[in-house]
MITOR-495856 format. One line per 8 residues: number of its first residue (from 1); their letters; for each residue y, x, z of N, C-alpha, C. Coordinates in nm, 3 decimals, padded with zeros to 5 digits. Last residue first. Layout:
N
NUM = A = Y/X/Z/Y/X/Z/Y/X/Z; ...
This chain:
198
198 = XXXXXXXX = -01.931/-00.837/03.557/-01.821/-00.717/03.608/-01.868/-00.619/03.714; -01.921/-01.052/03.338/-02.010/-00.972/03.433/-01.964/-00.825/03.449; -01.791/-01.366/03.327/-01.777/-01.246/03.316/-01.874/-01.183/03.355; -01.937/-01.577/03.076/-01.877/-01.560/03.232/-01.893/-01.428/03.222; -01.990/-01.884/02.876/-01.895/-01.785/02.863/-01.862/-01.720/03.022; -02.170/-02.138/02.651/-02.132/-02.098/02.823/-02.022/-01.958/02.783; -02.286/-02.241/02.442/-02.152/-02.286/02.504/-02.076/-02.244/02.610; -02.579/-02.054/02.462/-02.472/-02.248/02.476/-02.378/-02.258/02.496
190 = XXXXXXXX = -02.341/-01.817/02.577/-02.492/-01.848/02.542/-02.473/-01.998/02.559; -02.228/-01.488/02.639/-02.205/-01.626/02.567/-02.319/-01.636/02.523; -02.174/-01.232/02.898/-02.276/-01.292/02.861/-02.195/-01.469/02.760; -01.969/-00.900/02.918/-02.004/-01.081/02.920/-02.148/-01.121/02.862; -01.807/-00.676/02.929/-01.925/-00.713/02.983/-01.923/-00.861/02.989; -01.547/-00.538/02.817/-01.647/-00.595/02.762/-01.794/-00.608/02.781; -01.556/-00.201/02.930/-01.489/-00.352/02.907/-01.610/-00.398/02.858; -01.770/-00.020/03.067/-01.655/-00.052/03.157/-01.557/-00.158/03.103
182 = XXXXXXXX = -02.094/-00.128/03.040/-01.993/-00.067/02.957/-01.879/-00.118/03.076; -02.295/-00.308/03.112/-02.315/-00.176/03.158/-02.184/-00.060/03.038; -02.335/-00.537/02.834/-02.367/-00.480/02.960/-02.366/-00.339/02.971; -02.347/-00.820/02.665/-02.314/-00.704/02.639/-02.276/-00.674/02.806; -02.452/-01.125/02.445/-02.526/-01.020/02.594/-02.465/-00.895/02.568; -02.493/-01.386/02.325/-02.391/-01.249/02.286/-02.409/-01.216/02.427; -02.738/-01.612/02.105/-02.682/-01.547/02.248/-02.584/-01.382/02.254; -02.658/-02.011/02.022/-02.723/-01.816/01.989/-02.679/-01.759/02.104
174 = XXXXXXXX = -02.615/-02.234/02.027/-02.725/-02.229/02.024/-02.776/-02.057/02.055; -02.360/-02.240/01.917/-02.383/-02.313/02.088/-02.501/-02.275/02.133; -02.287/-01.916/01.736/-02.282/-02.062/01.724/-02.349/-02.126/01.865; -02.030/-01.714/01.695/-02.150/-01.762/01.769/-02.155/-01.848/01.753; -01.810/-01.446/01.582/-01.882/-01.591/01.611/-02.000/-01.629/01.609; -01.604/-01.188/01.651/-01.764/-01.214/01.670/-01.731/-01.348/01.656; -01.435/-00.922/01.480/-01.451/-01.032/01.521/-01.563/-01.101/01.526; -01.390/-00.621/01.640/-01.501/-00.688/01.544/-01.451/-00.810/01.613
166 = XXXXXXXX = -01.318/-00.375/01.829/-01.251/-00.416/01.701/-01.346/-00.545/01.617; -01.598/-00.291/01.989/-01.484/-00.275/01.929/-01.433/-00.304/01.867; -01.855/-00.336/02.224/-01.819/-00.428/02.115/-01.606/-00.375/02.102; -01.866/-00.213/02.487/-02.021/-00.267/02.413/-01.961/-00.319/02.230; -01.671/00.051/02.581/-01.655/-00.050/02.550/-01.783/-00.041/02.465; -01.783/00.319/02.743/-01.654/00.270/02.753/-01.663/00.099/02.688; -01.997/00.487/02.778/-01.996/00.356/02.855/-01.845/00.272/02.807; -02.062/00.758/02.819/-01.874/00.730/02.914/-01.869/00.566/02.881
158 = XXXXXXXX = -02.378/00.753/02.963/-02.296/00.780/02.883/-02.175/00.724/02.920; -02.577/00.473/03.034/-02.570/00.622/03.051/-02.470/00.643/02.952; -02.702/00.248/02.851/-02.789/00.296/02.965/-02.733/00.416/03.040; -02.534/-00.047/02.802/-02.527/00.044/02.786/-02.589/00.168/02.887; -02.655/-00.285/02.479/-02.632/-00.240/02.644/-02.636/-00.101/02.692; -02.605/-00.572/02.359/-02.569/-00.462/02.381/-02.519/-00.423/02.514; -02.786/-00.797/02.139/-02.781/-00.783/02.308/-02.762/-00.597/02.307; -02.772/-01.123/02.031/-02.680/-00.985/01.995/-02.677/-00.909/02.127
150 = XXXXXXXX = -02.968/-01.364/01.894/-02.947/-01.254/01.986/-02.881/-01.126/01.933; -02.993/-01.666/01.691/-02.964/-01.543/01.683/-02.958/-01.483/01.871; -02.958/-01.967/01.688/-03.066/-01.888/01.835/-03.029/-01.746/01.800; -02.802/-01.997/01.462/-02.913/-02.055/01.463/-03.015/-01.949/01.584; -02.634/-01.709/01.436/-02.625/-01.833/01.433/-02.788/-01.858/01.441; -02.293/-01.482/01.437/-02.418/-01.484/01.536/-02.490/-01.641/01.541; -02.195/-01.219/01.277/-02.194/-01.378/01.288/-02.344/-01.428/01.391; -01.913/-01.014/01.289/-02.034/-01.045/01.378/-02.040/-01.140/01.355
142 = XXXXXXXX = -01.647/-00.842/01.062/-01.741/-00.934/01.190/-01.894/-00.965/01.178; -01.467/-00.638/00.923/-01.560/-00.631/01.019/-01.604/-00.729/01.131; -01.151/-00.770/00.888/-01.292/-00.764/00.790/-01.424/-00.769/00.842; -01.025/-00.799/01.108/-01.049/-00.951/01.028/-01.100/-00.927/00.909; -01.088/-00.568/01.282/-01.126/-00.707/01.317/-01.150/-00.831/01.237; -01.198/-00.303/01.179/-01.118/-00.394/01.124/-01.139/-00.533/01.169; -01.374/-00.135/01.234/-01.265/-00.058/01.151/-01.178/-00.158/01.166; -01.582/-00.116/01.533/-01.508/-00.190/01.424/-01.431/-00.104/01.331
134 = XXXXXXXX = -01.876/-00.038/01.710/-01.732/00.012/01.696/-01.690/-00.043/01.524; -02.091/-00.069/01.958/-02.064/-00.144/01.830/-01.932/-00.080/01.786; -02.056/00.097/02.188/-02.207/00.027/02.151/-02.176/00.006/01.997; -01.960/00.380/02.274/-01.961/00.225/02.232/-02.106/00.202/02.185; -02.002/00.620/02.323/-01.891/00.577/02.416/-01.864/00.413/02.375; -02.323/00.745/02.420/-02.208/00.697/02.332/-02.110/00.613/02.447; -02.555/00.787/02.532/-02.436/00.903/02.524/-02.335/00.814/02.497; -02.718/00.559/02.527/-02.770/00.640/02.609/-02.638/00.747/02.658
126 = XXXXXXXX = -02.740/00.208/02.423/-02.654/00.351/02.431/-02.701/00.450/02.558; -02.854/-00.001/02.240/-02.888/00.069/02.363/-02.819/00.187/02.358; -02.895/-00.287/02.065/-02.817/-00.154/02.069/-02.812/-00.116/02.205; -03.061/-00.552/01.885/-03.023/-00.465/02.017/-02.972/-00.335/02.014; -03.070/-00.883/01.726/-03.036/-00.709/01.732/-03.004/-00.696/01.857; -03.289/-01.138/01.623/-03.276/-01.013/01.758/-03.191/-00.923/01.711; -03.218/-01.438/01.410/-03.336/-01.256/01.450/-03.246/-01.209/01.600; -03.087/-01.644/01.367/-03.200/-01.677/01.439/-03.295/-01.537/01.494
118 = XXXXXXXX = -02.913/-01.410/01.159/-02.988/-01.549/01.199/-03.110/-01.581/01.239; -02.676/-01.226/01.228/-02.801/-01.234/01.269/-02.830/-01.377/01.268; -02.488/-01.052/01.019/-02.497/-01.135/01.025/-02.583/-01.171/01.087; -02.161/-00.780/00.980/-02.330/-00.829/01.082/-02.352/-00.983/01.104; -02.037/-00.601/00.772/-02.038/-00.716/00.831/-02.209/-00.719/00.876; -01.818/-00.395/00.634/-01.905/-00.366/00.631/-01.915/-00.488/00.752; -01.602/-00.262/00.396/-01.649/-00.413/00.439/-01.752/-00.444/00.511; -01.497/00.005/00.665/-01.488/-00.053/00.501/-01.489/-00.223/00.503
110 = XXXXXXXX = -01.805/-00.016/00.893/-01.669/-00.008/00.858/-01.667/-00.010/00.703; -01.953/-00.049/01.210/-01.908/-00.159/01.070/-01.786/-00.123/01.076; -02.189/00.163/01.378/-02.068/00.118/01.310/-02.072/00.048/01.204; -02.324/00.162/01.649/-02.328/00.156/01.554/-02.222/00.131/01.484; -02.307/00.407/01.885/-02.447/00.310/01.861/-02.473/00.282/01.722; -02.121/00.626/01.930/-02.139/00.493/01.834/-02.235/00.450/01.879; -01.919/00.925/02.102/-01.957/00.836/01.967/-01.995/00.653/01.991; -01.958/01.150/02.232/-01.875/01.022/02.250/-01.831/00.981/02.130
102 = XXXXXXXX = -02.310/01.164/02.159/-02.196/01.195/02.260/-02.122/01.119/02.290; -02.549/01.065/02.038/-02.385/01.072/01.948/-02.309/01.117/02.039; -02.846/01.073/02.131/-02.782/01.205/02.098/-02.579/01.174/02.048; -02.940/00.810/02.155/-02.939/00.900/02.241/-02.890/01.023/02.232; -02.956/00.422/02.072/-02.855/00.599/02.069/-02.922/00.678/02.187; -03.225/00.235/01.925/-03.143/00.287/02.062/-03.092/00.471/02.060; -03.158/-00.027/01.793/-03.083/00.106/01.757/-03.079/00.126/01.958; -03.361/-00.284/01.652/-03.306/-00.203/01.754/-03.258/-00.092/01.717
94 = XXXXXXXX = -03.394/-00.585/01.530/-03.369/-00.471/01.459/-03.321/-00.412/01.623; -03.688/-00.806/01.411/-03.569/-00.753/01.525/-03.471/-00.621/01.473; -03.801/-01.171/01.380/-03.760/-01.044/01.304/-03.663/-00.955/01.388; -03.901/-01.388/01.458/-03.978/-01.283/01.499/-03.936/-01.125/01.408; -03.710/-01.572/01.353/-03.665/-01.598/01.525/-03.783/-01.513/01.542; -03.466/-01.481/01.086/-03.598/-01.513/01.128/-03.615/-01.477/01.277; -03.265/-01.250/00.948/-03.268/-01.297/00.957/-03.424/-01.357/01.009; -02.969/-00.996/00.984/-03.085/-00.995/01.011/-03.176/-01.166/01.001
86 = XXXXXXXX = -02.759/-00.836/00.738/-02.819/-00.979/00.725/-02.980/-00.974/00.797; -02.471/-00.647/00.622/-02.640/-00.643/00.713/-02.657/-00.792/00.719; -02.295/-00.505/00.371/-02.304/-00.654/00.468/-02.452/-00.675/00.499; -02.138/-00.248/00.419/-02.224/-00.318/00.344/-02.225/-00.424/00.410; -02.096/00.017/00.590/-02.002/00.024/00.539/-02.051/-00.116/00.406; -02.297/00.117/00.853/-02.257/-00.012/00.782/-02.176/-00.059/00.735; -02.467/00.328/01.009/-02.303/00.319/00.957/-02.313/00.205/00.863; -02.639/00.399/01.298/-02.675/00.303/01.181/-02.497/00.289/01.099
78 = XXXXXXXX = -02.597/00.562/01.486/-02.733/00.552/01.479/-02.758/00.464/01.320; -02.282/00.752/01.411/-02.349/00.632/01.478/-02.475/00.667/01.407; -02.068/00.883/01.322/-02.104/00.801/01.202/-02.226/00.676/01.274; -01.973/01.069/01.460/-01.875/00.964/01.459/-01.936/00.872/01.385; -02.250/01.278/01.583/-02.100/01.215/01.571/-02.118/01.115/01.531; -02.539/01.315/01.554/-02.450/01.420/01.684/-02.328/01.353/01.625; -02.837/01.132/01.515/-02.660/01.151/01.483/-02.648/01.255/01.575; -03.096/00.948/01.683/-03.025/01.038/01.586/-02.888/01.030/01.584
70 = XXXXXXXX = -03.262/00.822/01.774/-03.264/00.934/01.865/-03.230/01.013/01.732; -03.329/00.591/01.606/-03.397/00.580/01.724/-03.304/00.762/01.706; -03.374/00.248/01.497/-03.321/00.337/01.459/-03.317/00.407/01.611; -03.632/-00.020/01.370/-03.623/00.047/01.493/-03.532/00.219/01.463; -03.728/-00.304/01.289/-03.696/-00.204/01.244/-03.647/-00.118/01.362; -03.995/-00.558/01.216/-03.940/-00.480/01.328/-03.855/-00.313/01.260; -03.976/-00.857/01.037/-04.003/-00.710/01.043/-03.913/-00.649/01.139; -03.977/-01.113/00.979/-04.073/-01.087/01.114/-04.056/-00.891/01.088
62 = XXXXXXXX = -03.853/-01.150/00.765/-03.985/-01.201/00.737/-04.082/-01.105/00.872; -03.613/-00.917/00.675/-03.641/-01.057/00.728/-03.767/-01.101/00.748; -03.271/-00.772/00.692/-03.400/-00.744/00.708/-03.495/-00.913/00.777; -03.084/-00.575/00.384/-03.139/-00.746/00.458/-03.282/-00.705/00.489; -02.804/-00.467/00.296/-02.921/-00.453/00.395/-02.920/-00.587/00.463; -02.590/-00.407/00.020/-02.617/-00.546/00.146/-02.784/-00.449/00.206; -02.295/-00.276/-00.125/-02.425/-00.344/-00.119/-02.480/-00.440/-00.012; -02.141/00.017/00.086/-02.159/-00.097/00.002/-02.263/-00.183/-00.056
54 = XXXXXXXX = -02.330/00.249/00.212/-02.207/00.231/00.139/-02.196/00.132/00.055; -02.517/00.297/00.466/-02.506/00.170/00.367/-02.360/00.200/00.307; -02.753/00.505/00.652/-02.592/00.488/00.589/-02.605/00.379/00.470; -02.908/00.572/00.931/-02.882/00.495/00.835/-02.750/00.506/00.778; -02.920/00.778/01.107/-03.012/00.704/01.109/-03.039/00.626/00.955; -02.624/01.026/01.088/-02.733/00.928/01.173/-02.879/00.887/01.095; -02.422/01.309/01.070/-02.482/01.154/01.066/-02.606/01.133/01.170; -02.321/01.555/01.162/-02.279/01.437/01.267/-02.309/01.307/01.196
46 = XXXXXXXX = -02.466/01.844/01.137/-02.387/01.760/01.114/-02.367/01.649/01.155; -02.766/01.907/01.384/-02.614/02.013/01.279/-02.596/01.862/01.212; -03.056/01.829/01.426/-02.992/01.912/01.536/-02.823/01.975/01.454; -03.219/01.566/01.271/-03.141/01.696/01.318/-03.040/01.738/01.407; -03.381/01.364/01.303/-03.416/01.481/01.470/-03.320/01.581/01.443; -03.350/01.055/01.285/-03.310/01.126/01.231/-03.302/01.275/01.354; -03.583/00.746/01.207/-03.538/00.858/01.313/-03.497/01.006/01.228; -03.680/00.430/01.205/-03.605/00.555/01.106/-03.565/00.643/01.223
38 = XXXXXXXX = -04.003/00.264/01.135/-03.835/00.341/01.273/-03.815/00.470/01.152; -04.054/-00.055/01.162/-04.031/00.086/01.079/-03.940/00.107/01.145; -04.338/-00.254/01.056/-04.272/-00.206/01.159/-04.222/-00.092/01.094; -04.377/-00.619/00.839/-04.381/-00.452/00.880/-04.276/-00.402/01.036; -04.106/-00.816/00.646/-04.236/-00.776/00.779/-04.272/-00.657/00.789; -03.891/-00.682/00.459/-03.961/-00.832/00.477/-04.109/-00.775/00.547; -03.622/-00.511/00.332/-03.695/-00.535/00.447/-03.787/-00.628/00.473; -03.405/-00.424/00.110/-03.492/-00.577/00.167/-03.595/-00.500/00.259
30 = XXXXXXXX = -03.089/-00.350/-00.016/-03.261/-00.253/00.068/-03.307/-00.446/00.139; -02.923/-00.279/-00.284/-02.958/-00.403/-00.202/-03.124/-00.357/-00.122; -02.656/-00.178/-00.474/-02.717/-00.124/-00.372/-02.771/-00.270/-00.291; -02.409/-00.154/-00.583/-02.471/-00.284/-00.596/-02.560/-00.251/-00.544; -02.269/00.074/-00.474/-02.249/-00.034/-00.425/-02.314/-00.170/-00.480; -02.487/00.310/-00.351/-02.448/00.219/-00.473/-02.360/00.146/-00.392; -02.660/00.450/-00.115/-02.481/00.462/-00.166/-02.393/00.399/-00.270; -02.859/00.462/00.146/-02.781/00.393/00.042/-02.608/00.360/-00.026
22 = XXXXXXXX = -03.053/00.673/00.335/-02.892/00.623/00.301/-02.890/00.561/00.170; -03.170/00.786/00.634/-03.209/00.698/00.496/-03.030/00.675/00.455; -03.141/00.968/00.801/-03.281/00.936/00.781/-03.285/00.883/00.616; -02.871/01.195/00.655/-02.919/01.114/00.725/-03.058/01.072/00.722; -02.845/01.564/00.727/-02.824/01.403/00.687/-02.859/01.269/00.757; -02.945/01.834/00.742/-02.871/01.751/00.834/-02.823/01.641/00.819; -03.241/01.935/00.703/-03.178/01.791/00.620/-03.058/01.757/00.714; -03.318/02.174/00.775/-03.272/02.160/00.648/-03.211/02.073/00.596
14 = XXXXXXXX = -03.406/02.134/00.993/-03.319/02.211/01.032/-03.210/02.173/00.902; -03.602/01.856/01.030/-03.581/01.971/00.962/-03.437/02.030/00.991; -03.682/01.564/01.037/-03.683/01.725/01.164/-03.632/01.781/01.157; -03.710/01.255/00.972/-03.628/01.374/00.935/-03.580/01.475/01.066; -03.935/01.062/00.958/-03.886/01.137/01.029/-03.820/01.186/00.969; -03.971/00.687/00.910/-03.875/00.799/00.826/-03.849/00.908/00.929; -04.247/00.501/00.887/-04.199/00.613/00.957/-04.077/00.652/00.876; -04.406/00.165/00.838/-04.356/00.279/00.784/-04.250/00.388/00.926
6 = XXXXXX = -04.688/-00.057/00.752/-04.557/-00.012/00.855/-04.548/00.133/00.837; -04.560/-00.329/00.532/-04.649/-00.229/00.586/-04.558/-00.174/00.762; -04.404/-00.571/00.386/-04.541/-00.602/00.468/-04.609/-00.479/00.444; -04.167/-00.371/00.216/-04.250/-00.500/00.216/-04.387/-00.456/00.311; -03.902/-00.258/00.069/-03.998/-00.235/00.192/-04.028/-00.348/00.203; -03.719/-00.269/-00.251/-03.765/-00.356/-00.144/-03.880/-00.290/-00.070
């Protein structure tokens, strides 16, 4: 468990082409509870990222800012979520902004790998990538979006292609699904509402 500080993960090195941080158990459980922390992965050779979860659970809660930032060269994305993520609390956030995957990810849920945001913030900012969110599996891989939650994907640059792949999303009347600046899948759902933005 990461608890109430604030923390750095650089990885520079020519030496680590990996990832910033990775968890590979599958009873594997990373807690998060307040604090600020950016994981950033600077190598320049193999095609991870930021974060890797092979099974287990990543839970981030109690107002903590996490921040995945200007890593990967491939297919594995800023954050790979092969586990079940759980952001929860209305001052807790998690951002992934991509700038190096090419035509790649922002982020991926694959295997069992599931996004739950209650009442917290996630944001995904694509700079290269060709998605924001990319699925393995619509009716494993979903998005739960509840109690005011925010799911806001957007895309700054890059082939832009689709904010949200393969994933089944639910929302509850109260939460918000914001996805922009991608050539599908541009909408805004918020109360109950639903309109294109094209």
């Amino acid at each position: 468990e990461i608890s109430s500080c604030d923390w750095s993960s650089d990885v520079c090195s020519s030496d680590l082409p990996g990832f910033g941080l990775y968890g590979l158990l599958g009873g594997n459980t990373t807690n998060v509870k307040g604090g600020t922390f950016v994981i950033k992965n600077c190598s320049t050779s193999g095609n991870e990222g930021g974060f890797e979860l092979d099974g287990g659970a990543f839970n981030v809660s109690d107002g903590a800012k996490v921040t995945f930032e200007n890593n990967g060269n491939g297919t594995f994305g800023d954050l790979y979520m092969n586990g079940k993520m759980t952001v929860t609390g209305a001052n807790t956030k998690v951002t992934i902004n991509e700038s190096r995957a090419g035509n790649s990810y922002g982020m991926v849920l694959a295997g069992i790998g599931t996004l739950k945001i209650d009442g917290a913030t996630v944001e995904v900012n694509t700079t290269t990538a060709s998605r924001g969110i990319n699925a393995g599996n619509n009716a494993t891989n979903t998005i739960d979006i509840v109690k005011g939650g925010k799911l806001l994907v957007k895309a700054k640059g890059g082939t832009a292609v689709s904010g949200i792949r393969r994933s089944k999303i639910s929302a509850s009347d109260d939460s918000i699904l914001k996805v922009e600046g991608y050539k599908y899948a541009k909408f805004v759902v918020g109360r109950a509402s639903c309109r294109e933005r094209v």
